[in-house]
KEKE-3310 file (N, C-alpha, C; in steps of 0.2 Angstrom, whole numbers, plus 5000, padded with zeros to 4 digits):
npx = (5153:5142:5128:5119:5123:5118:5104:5102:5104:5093:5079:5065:5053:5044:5032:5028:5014:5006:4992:4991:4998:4994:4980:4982:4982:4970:4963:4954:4958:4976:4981:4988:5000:5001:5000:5013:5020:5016:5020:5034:5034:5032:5040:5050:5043:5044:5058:5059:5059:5052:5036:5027:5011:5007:4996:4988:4974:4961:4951:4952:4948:4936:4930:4930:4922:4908:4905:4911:4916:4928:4940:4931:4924:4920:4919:4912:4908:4921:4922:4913:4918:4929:4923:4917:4929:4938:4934:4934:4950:4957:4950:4955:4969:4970:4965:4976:4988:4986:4987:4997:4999:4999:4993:4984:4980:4970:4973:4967:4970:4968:4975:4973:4973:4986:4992:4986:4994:4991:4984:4993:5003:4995:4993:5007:5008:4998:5003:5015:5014:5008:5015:5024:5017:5017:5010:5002:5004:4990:4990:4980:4974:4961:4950:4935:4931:4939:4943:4949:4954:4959:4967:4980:4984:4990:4998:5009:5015:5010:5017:5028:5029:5022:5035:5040:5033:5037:5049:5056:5069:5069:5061:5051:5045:5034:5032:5029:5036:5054:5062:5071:5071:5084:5081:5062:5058:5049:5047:5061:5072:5085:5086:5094:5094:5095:5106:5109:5107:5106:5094:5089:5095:5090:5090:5085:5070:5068:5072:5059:5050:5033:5022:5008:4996:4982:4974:4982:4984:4997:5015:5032:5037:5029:5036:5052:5049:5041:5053:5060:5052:5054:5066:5068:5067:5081:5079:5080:5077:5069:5065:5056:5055:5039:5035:5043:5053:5053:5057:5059:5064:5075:5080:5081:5091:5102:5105:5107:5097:5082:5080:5092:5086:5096:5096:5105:5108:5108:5095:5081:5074:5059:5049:5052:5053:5038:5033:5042:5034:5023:5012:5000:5001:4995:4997:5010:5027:5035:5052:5068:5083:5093:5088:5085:5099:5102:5095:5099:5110:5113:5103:5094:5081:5066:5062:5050:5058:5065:5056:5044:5035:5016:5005:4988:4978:4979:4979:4988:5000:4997:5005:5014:5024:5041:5047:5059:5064:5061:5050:5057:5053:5060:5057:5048:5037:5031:5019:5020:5010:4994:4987:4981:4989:5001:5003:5003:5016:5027:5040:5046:5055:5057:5057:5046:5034:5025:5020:5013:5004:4999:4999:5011:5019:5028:5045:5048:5043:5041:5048:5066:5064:5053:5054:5060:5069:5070)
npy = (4992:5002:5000:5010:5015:5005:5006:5012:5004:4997:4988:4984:4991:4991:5003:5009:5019:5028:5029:5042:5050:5049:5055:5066:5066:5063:5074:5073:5066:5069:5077:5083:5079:5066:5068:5070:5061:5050:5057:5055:5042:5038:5044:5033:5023:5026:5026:5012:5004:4994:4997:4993:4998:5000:5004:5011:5017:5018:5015:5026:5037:5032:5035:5048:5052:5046:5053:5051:5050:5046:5032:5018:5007:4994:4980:4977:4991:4996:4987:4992:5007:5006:5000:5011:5021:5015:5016:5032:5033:5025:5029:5042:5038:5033:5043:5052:5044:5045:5054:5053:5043:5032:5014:5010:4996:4988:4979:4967:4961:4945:4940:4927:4923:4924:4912:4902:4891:4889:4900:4910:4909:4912:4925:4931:4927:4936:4949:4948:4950:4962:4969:4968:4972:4986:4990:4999:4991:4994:4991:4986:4980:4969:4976:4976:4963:4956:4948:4949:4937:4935:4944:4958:4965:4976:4988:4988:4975:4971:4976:4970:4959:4957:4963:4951:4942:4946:4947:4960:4973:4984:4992:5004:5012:5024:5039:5047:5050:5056:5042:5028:5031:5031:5033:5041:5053:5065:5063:5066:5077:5076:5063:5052:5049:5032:5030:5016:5001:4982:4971:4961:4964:4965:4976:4984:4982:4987:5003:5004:5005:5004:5014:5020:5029:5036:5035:5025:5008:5003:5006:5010:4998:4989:4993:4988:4977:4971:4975:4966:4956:4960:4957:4941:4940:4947:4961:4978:4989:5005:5018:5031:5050:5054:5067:5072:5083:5075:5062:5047:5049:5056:5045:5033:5038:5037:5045:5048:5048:5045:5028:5013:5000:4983:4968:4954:4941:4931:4930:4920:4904:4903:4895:4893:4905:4908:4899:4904:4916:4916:4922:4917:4903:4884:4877:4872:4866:4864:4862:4851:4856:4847:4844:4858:4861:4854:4858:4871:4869:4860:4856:4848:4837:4838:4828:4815:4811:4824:4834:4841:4845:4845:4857:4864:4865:4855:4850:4836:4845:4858:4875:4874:4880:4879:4882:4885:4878:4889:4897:4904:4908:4896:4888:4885:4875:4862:4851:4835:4827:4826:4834:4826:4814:4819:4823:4809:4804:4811:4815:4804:4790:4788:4772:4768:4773:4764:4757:4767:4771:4763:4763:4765:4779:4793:4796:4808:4820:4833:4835:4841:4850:4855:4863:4879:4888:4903)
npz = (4945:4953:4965:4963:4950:4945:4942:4930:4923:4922:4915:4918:4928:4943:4947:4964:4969:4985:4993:5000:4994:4980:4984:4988:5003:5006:5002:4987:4970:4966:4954:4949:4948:4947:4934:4934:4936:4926:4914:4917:4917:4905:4897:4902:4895:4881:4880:4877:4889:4903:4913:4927:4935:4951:4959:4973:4982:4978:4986:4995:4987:4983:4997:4998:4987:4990:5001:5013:5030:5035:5030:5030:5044:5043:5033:5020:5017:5016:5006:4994:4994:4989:4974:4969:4971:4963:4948:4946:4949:4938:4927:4929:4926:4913:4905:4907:4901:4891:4883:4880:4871:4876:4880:4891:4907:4916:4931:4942:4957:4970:4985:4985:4971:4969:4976:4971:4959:4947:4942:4948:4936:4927:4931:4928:4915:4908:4913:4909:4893:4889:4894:4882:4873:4874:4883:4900:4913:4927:4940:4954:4971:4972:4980:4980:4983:4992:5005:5024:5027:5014:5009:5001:5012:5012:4997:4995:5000:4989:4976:4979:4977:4965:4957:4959:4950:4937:4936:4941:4937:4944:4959:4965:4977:4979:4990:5007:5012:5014:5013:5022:5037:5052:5062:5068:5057:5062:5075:5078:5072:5069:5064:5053:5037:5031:5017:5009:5008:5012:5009:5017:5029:5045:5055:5049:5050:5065:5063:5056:5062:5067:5062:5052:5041:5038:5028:5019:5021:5024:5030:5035:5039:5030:5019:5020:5019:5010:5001:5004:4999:4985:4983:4981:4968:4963:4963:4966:4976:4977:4991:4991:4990:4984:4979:4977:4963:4948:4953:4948:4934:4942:4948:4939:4932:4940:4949:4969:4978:4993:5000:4996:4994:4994:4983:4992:4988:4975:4960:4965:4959:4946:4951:4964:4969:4971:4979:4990:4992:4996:5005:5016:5023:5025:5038:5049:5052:5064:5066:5073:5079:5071:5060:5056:5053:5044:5033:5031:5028:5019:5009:5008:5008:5019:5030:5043:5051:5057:5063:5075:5079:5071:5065:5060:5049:5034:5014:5006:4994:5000:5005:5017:5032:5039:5055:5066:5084:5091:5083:5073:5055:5043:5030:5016:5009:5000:5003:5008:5012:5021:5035:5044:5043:5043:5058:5063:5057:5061:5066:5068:5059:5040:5037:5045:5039:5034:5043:5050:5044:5033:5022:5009:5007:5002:5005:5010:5019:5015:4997:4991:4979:4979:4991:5000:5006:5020)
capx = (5147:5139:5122:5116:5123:5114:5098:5103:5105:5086:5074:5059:5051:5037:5031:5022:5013:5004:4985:4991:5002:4989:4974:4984:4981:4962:4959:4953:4964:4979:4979:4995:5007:4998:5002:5020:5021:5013:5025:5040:5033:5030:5049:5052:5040:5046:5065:5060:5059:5045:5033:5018:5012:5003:4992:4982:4970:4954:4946:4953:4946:4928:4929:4928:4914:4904:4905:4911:4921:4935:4940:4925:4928:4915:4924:4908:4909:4929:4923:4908:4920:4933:4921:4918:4934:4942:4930:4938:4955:4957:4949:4961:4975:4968:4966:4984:4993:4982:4990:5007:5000:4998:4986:4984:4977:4968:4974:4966:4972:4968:4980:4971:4975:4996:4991:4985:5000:4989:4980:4997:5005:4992:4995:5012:5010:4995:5009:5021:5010:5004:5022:5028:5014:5019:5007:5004:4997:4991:4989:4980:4973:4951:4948:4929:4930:4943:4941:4954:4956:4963:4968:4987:4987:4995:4998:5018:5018:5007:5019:5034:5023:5022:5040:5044:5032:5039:5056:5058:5074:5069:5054:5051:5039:5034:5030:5026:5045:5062:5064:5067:5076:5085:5073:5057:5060:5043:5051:5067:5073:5091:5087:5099:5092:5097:5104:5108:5109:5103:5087:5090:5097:5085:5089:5079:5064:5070:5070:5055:5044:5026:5016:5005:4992:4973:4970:4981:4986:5005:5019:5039:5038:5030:5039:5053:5044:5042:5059:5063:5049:5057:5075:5070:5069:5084:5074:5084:5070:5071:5060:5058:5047:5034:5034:5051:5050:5057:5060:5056:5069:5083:5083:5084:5098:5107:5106:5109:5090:5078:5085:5090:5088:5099:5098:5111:5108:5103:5089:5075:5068:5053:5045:5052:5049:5030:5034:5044:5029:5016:5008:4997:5002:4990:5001:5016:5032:5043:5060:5072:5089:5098:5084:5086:5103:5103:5090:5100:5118:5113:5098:5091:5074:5062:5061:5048:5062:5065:5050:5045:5028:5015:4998:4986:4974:4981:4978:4991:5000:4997:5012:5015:5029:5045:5049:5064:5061:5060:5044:5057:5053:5067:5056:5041:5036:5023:5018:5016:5006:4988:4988:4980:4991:5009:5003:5006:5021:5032:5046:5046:5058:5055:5052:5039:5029:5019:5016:5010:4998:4996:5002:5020:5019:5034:5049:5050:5037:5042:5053:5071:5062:5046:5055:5064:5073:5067)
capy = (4996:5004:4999:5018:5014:5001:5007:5016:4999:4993:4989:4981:4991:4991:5008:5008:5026:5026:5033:5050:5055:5050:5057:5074:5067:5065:5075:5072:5064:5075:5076:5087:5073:5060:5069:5071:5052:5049:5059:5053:5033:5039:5042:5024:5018:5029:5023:5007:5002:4992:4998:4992:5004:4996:5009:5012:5026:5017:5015:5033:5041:5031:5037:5055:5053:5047:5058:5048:5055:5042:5027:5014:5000:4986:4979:4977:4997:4996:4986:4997:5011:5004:4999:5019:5024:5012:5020:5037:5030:5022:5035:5047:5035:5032:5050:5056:5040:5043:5060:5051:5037:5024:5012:5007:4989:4987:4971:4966:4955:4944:4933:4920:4922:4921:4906:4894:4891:4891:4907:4914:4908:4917:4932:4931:4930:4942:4955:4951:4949:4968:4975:4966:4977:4992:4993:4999:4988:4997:4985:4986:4974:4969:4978:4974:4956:4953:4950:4950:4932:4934:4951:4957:4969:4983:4989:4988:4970:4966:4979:4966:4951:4960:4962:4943:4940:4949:4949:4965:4975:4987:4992:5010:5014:5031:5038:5054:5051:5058:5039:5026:5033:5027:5033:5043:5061:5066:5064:5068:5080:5075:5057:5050:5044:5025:5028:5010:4993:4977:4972:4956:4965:4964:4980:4991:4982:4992:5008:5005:5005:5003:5018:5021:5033:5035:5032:5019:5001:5002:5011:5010:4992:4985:4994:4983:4970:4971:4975:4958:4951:4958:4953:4934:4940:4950:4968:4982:4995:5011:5020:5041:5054:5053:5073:5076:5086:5071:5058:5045:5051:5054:5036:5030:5043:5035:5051:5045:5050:5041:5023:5008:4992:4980:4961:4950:4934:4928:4928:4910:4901:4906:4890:4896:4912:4907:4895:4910:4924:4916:4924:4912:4896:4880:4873:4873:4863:4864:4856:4850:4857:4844:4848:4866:4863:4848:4860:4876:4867:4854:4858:4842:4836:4836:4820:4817:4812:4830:4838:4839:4845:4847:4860:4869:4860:4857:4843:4836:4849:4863:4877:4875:4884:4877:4885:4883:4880:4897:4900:4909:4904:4894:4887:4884:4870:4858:4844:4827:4822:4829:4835:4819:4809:4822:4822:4802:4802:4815:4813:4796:4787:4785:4766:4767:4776:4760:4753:4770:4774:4757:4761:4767:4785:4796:4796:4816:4824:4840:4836:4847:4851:4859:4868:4886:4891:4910)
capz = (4944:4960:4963:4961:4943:4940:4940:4926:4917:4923:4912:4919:4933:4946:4954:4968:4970:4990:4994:5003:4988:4976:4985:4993:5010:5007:4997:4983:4969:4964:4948:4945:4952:4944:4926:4934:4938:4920:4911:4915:4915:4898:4895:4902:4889:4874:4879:4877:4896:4904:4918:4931:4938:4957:4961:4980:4983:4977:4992:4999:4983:4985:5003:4996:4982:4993:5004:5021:5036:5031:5029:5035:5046:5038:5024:5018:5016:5011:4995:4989:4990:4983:4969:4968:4969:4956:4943:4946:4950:4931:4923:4929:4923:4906:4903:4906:4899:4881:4882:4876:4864:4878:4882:4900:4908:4924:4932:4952:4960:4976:4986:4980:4964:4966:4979:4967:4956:4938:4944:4947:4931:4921:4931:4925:4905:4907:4914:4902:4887:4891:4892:4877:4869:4877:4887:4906:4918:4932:4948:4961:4976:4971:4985:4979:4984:4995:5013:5027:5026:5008:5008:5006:5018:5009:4992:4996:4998:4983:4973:4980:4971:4954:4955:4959:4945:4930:4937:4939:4937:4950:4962:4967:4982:4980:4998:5007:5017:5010:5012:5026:5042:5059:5070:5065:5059:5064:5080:5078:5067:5068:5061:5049:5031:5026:5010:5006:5016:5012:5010:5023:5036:5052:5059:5044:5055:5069:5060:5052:5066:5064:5061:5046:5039:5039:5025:5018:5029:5025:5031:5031:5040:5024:5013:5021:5022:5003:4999:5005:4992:4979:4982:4978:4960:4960:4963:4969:4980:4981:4993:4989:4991:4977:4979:4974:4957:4943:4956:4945:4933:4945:4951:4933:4929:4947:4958:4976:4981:4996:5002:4991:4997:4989:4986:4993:4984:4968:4961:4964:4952:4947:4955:4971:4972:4971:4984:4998:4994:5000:5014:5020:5025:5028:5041:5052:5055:5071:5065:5079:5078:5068:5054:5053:5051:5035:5028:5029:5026:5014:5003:5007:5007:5024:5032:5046:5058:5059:5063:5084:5080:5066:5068:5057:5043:5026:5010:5003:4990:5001:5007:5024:5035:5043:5058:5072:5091:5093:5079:5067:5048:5041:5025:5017:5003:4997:5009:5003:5017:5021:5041:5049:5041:5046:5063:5064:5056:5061:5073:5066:5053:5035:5037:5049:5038:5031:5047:5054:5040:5032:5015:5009:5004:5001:5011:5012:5023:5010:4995:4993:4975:4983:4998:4999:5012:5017)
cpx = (5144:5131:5117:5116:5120:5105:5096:5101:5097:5080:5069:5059:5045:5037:5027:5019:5007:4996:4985:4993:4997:4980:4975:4981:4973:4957:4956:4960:4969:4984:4986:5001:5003:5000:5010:5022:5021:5020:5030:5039:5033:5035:5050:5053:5043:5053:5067:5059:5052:5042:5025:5019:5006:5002:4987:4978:4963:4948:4945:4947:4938:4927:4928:4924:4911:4902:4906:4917:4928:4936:4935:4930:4926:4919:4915:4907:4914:4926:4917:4912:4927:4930:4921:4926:4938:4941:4935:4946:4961:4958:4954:4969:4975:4969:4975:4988:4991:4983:4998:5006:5000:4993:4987:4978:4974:4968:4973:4967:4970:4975:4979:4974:4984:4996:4992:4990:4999:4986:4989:5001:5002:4993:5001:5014:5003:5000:5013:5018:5009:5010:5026:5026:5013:5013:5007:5001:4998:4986:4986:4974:4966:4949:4939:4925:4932:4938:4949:4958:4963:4968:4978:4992:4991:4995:5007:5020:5015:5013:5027:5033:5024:5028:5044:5039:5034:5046:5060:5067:5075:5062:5055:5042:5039:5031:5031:5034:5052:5067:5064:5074:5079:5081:5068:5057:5056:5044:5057:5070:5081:5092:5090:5095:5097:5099:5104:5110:5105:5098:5085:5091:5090:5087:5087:5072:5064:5068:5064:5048:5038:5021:5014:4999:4986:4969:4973:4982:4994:5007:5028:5041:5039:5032:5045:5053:5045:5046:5062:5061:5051:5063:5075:5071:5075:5082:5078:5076:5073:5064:5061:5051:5045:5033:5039:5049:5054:5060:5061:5064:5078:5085:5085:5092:5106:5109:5104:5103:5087:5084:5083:5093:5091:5098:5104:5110:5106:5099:5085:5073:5063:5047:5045:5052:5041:5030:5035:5039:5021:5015:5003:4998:4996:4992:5008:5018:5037:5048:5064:5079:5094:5095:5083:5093:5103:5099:5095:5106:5118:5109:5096:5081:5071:5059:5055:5050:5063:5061:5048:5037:5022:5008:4996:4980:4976:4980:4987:4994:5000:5004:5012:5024:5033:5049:5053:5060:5059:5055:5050:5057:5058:5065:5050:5042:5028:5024:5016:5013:4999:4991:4986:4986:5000:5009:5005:5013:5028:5034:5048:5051:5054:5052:5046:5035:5023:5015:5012:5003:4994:4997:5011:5019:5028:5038:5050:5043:5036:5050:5056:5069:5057:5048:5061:5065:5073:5075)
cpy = (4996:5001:5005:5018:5009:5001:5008:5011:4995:4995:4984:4986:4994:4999:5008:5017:5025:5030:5038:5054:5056:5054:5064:5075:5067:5069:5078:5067:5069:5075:5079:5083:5069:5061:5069:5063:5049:5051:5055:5045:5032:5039:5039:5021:5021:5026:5015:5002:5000:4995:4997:4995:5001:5004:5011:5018:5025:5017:5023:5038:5038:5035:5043:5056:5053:5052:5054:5051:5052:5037:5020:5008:4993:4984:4978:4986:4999:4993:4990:5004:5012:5003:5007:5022:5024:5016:5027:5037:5029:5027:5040:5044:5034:5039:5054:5051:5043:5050:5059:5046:5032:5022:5009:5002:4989:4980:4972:4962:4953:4941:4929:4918:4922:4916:4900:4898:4891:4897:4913:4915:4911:4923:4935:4932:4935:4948:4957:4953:4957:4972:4972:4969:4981:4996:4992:4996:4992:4991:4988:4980:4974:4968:4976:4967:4955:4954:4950:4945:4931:4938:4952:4960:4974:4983:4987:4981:4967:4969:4973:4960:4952:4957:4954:4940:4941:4951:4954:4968:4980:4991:4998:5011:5021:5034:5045:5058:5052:5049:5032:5029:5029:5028:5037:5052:5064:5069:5068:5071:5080:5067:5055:5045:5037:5027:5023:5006:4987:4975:4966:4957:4968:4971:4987:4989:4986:5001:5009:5006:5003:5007:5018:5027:5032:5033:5027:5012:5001:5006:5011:5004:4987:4987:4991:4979:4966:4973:4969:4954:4950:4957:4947:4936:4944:4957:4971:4986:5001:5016:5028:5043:5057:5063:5078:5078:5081:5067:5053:5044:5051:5046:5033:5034:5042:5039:5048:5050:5044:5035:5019:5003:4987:4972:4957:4944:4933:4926:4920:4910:4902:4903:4893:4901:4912:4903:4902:4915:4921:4917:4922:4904:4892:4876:4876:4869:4863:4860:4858:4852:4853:4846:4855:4867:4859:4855:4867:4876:4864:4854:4851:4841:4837:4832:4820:4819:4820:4837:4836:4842:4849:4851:4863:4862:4861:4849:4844:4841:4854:4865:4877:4878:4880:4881:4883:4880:4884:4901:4903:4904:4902:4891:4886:4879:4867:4854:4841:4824:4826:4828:4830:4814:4811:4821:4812:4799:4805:4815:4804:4795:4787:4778:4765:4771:4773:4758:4758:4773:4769:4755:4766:4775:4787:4800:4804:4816:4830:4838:4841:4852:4858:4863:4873:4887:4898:4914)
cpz = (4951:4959:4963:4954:4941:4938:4935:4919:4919:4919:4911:4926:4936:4949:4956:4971:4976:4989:4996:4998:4984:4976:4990:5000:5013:5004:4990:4975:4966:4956:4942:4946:4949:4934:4926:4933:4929:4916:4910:4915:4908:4895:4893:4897:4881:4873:4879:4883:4898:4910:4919:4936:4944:4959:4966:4978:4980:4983:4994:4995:4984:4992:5000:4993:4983:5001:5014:5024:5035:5032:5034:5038:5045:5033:5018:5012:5013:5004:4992:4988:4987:4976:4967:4964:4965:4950:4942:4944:4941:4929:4923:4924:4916:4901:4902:4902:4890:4878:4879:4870:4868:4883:4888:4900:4915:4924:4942:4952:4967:4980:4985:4974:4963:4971:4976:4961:4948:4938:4941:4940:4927:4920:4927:4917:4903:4907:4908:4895:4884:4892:4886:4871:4869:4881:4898:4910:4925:4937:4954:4966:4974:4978:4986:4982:4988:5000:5016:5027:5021:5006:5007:5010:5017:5002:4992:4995:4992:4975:4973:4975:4966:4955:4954:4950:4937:4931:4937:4941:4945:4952:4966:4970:4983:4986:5000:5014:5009:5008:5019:5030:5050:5063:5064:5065:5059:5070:5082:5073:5066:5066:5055:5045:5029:5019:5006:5012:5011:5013:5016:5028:5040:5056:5056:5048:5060:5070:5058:5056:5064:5064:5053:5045:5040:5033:5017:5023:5029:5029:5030:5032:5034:5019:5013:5018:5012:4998:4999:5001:4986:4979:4980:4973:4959:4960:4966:4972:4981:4984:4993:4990:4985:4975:4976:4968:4951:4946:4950:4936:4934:4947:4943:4931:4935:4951:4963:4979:4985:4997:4995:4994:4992:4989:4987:4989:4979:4966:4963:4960:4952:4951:4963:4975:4975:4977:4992:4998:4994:5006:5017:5018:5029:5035:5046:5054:5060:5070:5072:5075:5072:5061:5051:5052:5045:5031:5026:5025:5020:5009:5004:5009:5015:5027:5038:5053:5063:5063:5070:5083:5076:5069:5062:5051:5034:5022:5007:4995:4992:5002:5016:5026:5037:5047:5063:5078:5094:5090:5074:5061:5046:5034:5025:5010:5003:5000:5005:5008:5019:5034:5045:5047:5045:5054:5067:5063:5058:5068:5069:5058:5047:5036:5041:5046:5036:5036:5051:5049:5037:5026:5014:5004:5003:5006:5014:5011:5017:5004:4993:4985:4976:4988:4997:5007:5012:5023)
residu = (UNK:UNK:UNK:UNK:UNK:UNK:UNK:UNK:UNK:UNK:UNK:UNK:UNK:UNK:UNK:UNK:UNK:UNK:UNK:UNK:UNK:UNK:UNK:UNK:UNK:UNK:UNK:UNK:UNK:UNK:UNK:UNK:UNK:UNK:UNK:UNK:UNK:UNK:UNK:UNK:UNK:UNK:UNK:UNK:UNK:UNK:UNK:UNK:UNK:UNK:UNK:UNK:UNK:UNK:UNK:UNK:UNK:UNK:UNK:UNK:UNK:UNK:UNK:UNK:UNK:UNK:UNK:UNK:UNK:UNK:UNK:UNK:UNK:UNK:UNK:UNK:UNK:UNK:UNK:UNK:UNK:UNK:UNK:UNK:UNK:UNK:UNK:UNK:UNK:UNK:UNK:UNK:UNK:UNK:UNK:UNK:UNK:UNK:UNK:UNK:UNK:UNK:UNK:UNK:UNK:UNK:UNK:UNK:UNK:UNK:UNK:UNK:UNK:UNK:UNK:UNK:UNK:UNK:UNK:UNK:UNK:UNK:UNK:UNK:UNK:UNK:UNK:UNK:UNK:UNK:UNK:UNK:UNK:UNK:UNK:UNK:UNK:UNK:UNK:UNK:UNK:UNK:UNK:UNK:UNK:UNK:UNK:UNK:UNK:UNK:UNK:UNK:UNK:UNK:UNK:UNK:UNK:UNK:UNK:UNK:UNK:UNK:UNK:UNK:UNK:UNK:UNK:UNK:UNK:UNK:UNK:UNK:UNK:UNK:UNK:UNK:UNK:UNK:UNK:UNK:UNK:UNK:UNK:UNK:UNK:UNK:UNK:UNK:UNK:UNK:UNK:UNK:UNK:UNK:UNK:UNK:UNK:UNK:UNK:UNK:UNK:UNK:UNK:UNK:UNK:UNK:UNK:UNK:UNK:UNK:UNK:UNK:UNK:UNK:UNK:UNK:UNK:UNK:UNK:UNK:UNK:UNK:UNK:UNK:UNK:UNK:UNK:UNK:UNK:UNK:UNK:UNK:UNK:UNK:UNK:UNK:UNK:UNK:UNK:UNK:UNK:UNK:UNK:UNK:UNK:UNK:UNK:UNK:UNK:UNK:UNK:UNK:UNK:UNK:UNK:UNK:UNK:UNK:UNK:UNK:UNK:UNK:UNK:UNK:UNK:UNK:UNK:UNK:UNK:UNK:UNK:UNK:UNK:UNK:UNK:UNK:UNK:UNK:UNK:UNK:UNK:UNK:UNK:UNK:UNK:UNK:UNK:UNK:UNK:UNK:UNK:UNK:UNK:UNK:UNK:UNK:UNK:UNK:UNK:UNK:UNK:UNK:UNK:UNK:UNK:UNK:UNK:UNK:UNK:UNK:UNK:UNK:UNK:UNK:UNK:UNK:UNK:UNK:UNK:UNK:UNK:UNK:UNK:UNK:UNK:UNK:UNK:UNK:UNK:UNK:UNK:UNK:UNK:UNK:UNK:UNK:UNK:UNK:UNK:UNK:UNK:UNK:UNK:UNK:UNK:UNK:UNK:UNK:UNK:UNK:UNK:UNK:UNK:UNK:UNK:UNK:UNK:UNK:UNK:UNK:UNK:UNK:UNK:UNK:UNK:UNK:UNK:UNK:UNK:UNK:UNK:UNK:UNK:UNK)
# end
């Protein structure tokens, strides 16, 4: 089976629809693509198929109601029109879905809330609970609250998240490109579309450049970025233009539309999914060559011996990073040690840990339990 055919056999999936698509570049929301989008989710739903619908354009949409020139730079002013624009937003969604017989769910999220790991858990049987009752949850970031601190800097990577949380079959980034290309064909009109690759492979960053819009924060980088998120679960991606007439459609029916990121490995446990998608770390580890190799060869535990230098502020139980010589990420886990304590131990033996702390903790700095390898 091709993996163009196996979408065909997908039945859980995220779609992620951006702020330029949904608010027609500004302006205002657009209301006849929104019915289209509706429509055919509605299909999904009537054939049995589940769908979360991760939805931007709240802020974009306040930005218009209230009548400002575009998107503010205070976050102060980002969450009052966000509050705005959600109201709208919704409403628009509830309206069209109630045109088929189905009941739509607003669900915001922080990064906070898939941080802490009871928070997340909830999210998790709220989700499913809510498509086990056929209804849509539509997702998007509480813009209302967040800050930058907590934020998750896109609607794409949070759209990655869902899909790790409800183990989706497959995650569709609706977008205002044909897809993602080698170079930028904005630029170059002889650029050559991706049509599949591997969602691992490092040379889609290349491609993907780093431009983005005015009036959302993504672009094709974190769509990427959050094609990698959901490959822990198993996710295939595919990135299309929300414009097309029946996208939505052709990708379930396995027409060779947009690009389709694939994953290479098998799904993670749901533990350790939660574990790889956190995007903020309390801490950092620098393992020494022999540790980056037991870790990635062995699957064994994190010893302190290992570690050449620890930094950042964390209590014992938080996620911290495990990085090479070099800074690149190699894994993250739960610390059994609070960071005054890692900074006396590491480089050091397991047995000297009683005589350097004063009592006898736990021989792994990070047990092989608690650590994932990214």
């Amino acid at each position: 089976m091709s993996k163009r055919e196996s979408l065909t056999k997908a039945r859980t999936w995220v779609v992620k629809i951006g702020s330029s698509l949904l608010t027609d570049d500004g302006k205002g929301l657009n209301r006849e693509s929104m019915a289209a989008w509706v429509q055919q989710i509605a299909g999904f739903q009537e054939d049995g198929l589940s769908v979360v619908l991760v939805s931007s354009g709240a802020v974009a949409e306040g930005v218009l109601r209230l009548g400002l020139k575009g998107r503010p730079s205070a976050i102060h002013e980002q969450q009052a029109a966000a509050a705005v624009g959600q109201m709208g937003l919704i409403q628009a969604y509830e309206s069209e879905f109630q045109k088929f017989g189905l009941h739509t769910a607003q669900v915001l999220l922080t990064h906070d809330d898939l941080s802490n790991r009871k928070r997340y858990l909830n999210a998790r049987s709220t989700l499913k609970t809510l498509l086990n009752l056929g209804v849509v949850p539509v997702v998007n970031e509480n813009d209302t609250v967040v800050t930058d601190e907590i934020c998750f800097g896109d609607n794409d990577t949070l759209a990655g998240l869902v899909a790790n949380l409800i183990n989706a079959d497959a995650m569709v980034i609706l977008t205002d490109q044909d897809g993602l290309y080698e170079s930028d064909p904005r630029n170059n009109p002889d650029a050559k579309l991706v049509s599949e690759a591997q969602s691992n492979n490092d040379e889609l960053f290349d491609f993907a450049g780093t431009g983005h819009g005015d009036l959302g924060r993504g672009g094709m980088l974190t769509k990427v970025k959050a094609a990698r998120l959901a490959a822990r679960s198993g996710t295939l991606t595919c990135i299309v233009n929300g414009r097309q007439d029946s996208i939505l459609e052709k990708l379930r029916a396995g027409e060779n539309v947009g690009t389709l990121l694939k994953p290479e490995s098998e799904p993670l446990a749901a533990r350790k999914q939660w574990l790889a998608s956190h995007l903020k770390v309390k801490g950092i580890f620098e393992l020494d060559a022999g540790a980056v190799r037991v870790l990635k060869e062995s699957g064994k535990s994190l010893l302190p011996v290992g570690i050449k230098a620890s930094s950042g502020k964390f209590q014992r139980g938080d996620v911290v990073s495990c990085v090479d010589e070099k800074g690149n990420p190699i894994a993250r886990g739960l610390v059994n040690y609070n960071s005054d304590e890692a900074e006396k131990i590491v480089g050091h033996s397991s047995e000297e840990i009683f005589s350097l702390l004063g009592y006898e903790g736990d021989h792994e700095i990070i047990h092989r339990d608690n650590l994932v390898l990214l």
